[in-house]
C-alpha positions as CSV (number, residue, x, y, z in Angstrom):
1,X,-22.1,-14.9,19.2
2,X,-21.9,-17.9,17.0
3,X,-18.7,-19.9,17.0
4,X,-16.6,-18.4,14.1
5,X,-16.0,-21.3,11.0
6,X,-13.0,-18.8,9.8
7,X,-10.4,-17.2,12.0
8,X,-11.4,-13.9,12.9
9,X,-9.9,-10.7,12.5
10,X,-10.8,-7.4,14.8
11,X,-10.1,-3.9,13.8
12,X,-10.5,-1.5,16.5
13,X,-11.8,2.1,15.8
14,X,-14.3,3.2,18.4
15,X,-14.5,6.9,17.1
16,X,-16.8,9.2,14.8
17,X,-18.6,9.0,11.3
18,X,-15.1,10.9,9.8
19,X,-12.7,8.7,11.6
20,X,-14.7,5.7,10.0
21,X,-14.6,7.2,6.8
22,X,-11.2,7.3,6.7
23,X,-10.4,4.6,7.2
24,X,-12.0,2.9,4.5
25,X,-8.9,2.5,2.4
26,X,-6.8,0.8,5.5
27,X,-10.2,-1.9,6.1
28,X,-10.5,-2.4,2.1
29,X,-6.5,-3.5,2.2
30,X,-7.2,-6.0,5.2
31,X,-9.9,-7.9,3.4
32,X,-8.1,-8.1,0.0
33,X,-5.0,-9.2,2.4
34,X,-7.2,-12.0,4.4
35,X,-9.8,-13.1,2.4
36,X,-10.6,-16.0,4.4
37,X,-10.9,-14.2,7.9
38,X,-13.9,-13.1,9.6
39,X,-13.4,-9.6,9.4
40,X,-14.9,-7.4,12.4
41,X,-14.7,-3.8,13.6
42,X,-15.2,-2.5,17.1
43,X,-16.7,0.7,16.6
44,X,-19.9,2.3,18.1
45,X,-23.5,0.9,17.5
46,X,-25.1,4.5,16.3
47,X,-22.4,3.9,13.3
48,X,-23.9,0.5,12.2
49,X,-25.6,1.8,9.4
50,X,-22.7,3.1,7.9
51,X,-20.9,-0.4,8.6
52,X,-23.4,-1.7,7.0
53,X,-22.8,-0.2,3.4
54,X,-18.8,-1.4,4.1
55,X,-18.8,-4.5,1.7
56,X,-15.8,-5.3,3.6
57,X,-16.5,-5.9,7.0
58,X,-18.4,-8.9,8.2
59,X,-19.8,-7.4,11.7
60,X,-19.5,-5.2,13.8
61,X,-19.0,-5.3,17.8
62,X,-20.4,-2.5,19.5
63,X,-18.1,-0.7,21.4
64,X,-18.7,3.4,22.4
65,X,-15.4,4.3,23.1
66,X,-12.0,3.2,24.6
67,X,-14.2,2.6,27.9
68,X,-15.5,-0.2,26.5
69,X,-15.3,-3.6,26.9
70,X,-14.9,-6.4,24.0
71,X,-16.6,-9.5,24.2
72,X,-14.6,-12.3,25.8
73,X,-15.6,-14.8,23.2
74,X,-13.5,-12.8,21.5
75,X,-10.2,-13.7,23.2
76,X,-7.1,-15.9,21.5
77,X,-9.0,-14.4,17.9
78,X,-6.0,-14.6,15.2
79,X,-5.1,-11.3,14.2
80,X,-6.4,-7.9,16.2
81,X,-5.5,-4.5,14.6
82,X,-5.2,-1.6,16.0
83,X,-6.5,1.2,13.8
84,X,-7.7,3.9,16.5
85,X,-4.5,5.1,17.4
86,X,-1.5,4.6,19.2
87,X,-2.0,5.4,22.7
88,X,-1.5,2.6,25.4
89,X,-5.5,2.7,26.2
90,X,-6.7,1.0,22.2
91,X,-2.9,-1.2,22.9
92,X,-4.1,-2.9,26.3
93,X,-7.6,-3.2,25.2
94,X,-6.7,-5.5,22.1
95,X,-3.6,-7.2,24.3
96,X,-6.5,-8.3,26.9
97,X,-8.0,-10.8,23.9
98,X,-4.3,-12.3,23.5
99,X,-4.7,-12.5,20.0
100,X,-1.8,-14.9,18.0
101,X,-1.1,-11.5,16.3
102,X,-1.0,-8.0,16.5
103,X,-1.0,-5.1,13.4
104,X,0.1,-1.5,14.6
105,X,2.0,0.9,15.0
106,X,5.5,0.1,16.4
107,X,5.4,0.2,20.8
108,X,6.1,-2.0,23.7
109,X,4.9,-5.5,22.3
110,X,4.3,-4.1,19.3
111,X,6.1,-4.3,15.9
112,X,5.4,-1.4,13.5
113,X,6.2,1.8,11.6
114,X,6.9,4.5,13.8
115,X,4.3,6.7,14.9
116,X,4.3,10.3,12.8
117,X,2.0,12.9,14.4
118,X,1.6,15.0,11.2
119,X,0.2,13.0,8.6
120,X,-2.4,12.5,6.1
121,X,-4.9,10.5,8.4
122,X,-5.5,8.0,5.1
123,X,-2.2,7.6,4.2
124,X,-1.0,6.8,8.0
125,X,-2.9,3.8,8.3
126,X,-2.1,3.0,5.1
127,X,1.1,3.2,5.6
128,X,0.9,1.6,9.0
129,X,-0.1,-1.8,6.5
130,X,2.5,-1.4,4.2
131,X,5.0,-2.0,6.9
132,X,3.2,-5.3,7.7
133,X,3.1,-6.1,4.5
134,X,-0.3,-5.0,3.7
135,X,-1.0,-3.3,0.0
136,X,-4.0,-0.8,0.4
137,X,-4.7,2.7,-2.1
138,X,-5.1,5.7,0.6
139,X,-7.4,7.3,-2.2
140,X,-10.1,4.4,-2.5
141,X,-13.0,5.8,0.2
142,X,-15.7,4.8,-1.8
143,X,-18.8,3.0,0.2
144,X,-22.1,1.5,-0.9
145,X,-24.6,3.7,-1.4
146,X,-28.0,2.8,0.5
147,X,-30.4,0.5,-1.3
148,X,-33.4,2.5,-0.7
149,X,-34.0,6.3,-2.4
150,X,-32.8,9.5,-1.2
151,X,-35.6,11.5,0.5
152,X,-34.6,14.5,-2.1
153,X,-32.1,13.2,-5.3
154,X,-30.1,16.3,-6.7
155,X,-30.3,18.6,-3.6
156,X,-27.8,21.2,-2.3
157,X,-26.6,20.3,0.8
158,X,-25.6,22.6,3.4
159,X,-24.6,21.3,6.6
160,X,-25.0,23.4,9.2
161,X,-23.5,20.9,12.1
162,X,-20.2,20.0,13.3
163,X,-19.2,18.7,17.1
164,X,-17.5,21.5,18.4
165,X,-17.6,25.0,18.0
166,X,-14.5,25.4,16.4
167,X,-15.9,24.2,13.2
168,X,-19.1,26.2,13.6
169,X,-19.4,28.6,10.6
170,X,-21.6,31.7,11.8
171,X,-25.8,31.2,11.0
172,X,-25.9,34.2,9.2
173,X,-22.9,33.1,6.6
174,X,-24.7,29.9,5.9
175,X,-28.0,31.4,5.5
176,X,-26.9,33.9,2.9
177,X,-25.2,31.0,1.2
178,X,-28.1,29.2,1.4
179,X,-30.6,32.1,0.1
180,X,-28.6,32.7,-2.7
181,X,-28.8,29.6,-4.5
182,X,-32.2,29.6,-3.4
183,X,-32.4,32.1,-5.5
184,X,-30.6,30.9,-8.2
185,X,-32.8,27.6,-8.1
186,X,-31.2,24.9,-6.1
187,X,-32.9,22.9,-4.4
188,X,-31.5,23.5,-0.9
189,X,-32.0,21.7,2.2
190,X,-29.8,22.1,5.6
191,X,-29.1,19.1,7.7
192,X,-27.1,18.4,10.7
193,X,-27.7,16.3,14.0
194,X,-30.6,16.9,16.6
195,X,-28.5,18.8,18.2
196,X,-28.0,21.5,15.7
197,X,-31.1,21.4,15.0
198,X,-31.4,25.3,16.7
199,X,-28.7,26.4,14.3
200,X,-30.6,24.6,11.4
201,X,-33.7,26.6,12.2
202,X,-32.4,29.8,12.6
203,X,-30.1,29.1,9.5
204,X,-33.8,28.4,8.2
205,X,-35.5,31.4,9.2
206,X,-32.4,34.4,8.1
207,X,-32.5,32.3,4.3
208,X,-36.5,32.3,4.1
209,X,-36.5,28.5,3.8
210,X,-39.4,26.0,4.2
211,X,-39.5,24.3,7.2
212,X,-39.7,21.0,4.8
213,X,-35.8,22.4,3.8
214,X,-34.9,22.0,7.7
215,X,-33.6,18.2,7.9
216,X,-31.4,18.9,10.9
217,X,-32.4,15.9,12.9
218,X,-35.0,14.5,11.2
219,X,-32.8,11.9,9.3
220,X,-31.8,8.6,10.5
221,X,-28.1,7.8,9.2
222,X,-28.5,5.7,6.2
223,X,-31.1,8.4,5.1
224,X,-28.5,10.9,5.4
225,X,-25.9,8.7,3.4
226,X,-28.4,8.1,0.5
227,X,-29.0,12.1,0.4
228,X,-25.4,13.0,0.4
229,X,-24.9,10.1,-2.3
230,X,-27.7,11.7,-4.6
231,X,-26.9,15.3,-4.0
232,X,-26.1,17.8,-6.8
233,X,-23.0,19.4,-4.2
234,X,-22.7,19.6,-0.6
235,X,-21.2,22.6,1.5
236,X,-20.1,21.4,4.9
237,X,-17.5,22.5,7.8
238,X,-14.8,19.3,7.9
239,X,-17.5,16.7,9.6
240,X,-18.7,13.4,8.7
241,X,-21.2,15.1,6.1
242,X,-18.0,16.1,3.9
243,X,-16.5,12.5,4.2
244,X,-19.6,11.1,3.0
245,X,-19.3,13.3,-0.1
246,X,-15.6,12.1,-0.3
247,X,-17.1,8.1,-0.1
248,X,-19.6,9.0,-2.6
249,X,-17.5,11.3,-5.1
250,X,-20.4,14.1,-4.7
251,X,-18.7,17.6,-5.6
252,X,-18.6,19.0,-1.9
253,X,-17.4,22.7,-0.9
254,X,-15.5,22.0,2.6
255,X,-14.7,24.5,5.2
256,X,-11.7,23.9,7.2
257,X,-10.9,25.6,11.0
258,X,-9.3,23.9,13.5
259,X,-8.0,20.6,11.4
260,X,-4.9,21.1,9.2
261,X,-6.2,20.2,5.3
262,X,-3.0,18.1,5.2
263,X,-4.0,15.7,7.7
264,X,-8.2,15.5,7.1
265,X,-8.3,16.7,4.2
266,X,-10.4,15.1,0.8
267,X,-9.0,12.6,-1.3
268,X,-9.0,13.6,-5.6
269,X,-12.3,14.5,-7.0
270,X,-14.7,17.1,-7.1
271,X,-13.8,18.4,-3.8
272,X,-13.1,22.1,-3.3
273,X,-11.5,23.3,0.5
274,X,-11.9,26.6,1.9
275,X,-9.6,28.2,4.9
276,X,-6.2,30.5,5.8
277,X,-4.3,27.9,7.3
278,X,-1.9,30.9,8.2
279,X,-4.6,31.7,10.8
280,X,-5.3,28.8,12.6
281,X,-5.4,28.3,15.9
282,X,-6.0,23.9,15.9
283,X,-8.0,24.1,19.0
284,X,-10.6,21.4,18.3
285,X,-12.4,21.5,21.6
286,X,-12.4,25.0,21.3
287,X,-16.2,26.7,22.0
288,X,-15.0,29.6,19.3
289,X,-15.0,29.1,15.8
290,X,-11.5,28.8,14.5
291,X,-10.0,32.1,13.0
292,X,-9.2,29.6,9.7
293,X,-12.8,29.0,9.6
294,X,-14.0,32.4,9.8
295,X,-11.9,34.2,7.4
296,X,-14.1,31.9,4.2
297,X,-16.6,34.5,3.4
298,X,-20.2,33.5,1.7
299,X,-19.0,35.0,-1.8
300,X,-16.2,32.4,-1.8
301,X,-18.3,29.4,-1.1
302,X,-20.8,30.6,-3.9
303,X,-17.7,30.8,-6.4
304,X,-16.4,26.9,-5.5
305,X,-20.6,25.9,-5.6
306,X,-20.2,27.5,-9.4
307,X,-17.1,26.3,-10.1
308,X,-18.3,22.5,-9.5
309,X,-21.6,22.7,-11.2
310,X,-19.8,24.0,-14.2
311,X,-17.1,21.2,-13.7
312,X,-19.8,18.8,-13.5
313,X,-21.7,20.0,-16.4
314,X,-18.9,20.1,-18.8
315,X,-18.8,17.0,-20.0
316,X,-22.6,17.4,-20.5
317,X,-22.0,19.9,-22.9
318,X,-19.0,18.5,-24.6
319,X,-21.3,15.0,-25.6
């Protein structure tokens, strides 16, 4: 690493596309606060191309998880923030650089605003900054959108993926979803990581879709940003897809299971959110999906499709 000609500044968030995401707002407020620093986030290497389209981060150190290490050059840096959590693991991993000053949440060593388990996950770190004197806007999530077209502009999205199968909706919902507005002329594609790329297919298969429709896996990250960017809606289980379509304003349909909408949920825009909160569980690592996430039926992801293609067409037809 070169020798830094402006004092540098390290965020620390070594988690998922989502978790990035959201933490847009909270990264946007630190460069508008130190203009002059170099600004870089620890986060994992496979995320780099989503780093990449954050106009507000100068670099990124690779780091895969909490496991990691951080690069010694790194150590007496000015400021080091801790934006992955609270815990004493992402604390003693930024103490070890010494850095002339810390931003967190209050705890030994520490000065901050207390911790608060329930809360919007924007507005915590936003808040978080506010007590250091930090101004940032827990609504602005909006990212660059990649410099090179979208393999399809104006699809449907349905995202068939999600980590864990708590936030699995059932193939056969999806694929009637999917067939329908098929049917009714979308242009549909599915997408989701290599490894839903069996749920993808068989999604695939019950809806009678191409095999060109099947992107599960096929699609290196920035590709997948500049499809979600140009996309017509997107219908997705609460997964980095749906936080893409919150960066990018697209009119998304979201599914929720396990995750409360309070905390994860989308910022204002086009953003519809399906689930019966009174019936979930919250067990994330769970193999099950969530009984939240299973009590959305097909008909009521069709009606929030309609009801944002008519939102979104409205002003067409007022002009």
């Amino acid at each position: 690493m070169e020798p830094a000609t402006h004092p540098t500044l390290l965020v620390l968030r070594a988690l998922k596309l989502g978790d990035l995401l959201v933490a847009v707002p909270a990264l946007k407020g630190l460069r508008s606060r130190f203009p002059k620093h170099r600004l870089l986030l620890a986060a994992p290497e496979w995320l780099r191309p989503i780093v990449d389209l954050l106009d507000v981060v100068d670099g990124l150190i690779p780091l895969p998880d909490l496991a990691g290490t951080l690069p010694r050059s790194l150590k007496g840096i000015d400021i080091a923030v801790n934006l992955h959590g609270n815990g004493s693991e992402s604390r003693a991993l930024l103490e070890r650089l010494q850095p002339l000053h810390l931003i967190g949440h209050a705890a030994p060593g520490w000065n901050g605003a207390p911790w608060q388990p329930e809360m919007q996950e924007r507005e915590r770190w936003v808040r978080m900054l506010k007590w250091h004197g930090i101004a940032a806007n827990a609504d602005d999530v909006s990212i660059a959108i990649p410099p090179h077209p979208a393999v399809l502009s104006g699809a449907t999205v349905i995202h068939v993926g999600a980590s864990h199968g708590s936030r699995q909706w059932p193939v056969a919902r999806f694929a009637a979803v999917a067939q329908t507005l098929q049917e009714n002329g979308a242009a549909v594609v599915l997408t989701g990581d290599a490894r839903d790329a069996a749920r993808s297919g068989e999604v695939a298969r019950l809806a009678g879709l191409d095999s060109g429709q099947d992107l599960a896996g096929r699609l290196p990250l920035a590709d997948f940003a500049a499809l979600i960017a140009s996309a017509a809606v997107v219908v997705s289980a609460d997964t980095g897809a749906a936080h893409l379509a919150s960066a990018y304003g697209t009119p998304s349909v979201v599914l929720f299971g396990p995750a409360p909408q309070s905390q994860w949920g989308p910022p204002r825009g086009p953003h519809l959110v399906l689930t019966d909160e009174s019936l979930r569980q919250g067990d994330v690592f769970s193999d099950i999906p969530d009984p939240a996430l299973l009590a959305v039926r097909p008909q009521e992801v069709l009606s929030a499709v309609a009801s944002l293609i008519r939102a979104v067409d409205a002003p067409r037809v007022a002009r």
